[in-house]
N, C-alpha and C positions, 0 to 999 in steps of 0.2 A: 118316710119310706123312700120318698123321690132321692135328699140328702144321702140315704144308704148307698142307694142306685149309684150317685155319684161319687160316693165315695171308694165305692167297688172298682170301677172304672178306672180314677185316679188309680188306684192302687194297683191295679192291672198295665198302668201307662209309666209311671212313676215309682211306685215303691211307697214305702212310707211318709217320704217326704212329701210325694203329691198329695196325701191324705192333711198334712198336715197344713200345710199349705190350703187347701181345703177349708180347712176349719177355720185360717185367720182368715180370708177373706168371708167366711158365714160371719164371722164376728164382728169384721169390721163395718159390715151393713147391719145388722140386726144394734152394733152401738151408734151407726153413723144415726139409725131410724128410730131412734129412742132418745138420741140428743134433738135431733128435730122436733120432736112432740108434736107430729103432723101442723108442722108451721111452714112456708114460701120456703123452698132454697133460692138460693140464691148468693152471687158474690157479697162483700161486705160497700161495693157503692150502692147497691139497693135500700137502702133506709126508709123510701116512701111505700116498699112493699110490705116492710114490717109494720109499717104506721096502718100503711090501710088496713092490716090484717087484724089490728089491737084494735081500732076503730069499730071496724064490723062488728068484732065479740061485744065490744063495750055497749053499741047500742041493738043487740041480739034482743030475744023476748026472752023470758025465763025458760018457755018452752024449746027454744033452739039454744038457749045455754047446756040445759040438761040433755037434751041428744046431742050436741059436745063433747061434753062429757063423759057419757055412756062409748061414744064412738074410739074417743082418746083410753079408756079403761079397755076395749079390747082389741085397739091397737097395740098399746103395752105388755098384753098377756100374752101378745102373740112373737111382739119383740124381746121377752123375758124366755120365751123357751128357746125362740133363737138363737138367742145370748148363750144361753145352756149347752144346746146341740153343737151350738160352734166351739165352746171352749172343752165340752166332750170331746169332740173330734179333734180339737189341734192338741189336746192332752195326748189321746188313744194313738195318733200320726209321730208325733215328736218323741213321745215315749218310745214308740217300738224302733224308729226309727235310732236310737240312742241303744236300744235294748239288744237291737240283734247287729 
């Protein structure tokens, strides 16, 4: 609903391009937070952050493995409709924007 909101906005500022515009940047976080898979960002001289991070999981109990897991399942669900909304909208944006 809030995404609508904004996208109304854009399109009252911008035209369709803003809309569309809009939708790559919805995308490009909803794929930036889905290549993550709720793991450290961080630059690529960080290596001791990804170690310690594989570490913890590794010596986890099964019971903090499984809410892991569960936690990472509806982060995904929610980065998966993102994913949607945003290629929705930069379709709906660049379309009409080509259209009219």
């Amino acid at each position: 609903m809030a995404l609508a909101g904004i996208a109304w906005l854009a399109f009252g500022i911008v035209g369709w391009l803003g809309v569309g515009i809009l939708g790559l940047f919805v995308l490009f976080v909803a794929v930036r937070v889905d290549l993550e898979n709720d793991r450290p960002v961080g630059p690529q001289m960080t290596p001791g952050l990804y170690a310690s991070r594989y570490r913890d999981e590794a010596l986890a109990s099964a019971r903090e493995k499984a809410a892991r897991r569960f936690d990472v399942a509806a982060l995904m669900s929610a980065t998966r409709l993102a994913m949607l909304a945003g290629a929705c909208i930069t379709a709906i944006g660049f379309g009409m924007l080509f259209l009219t």
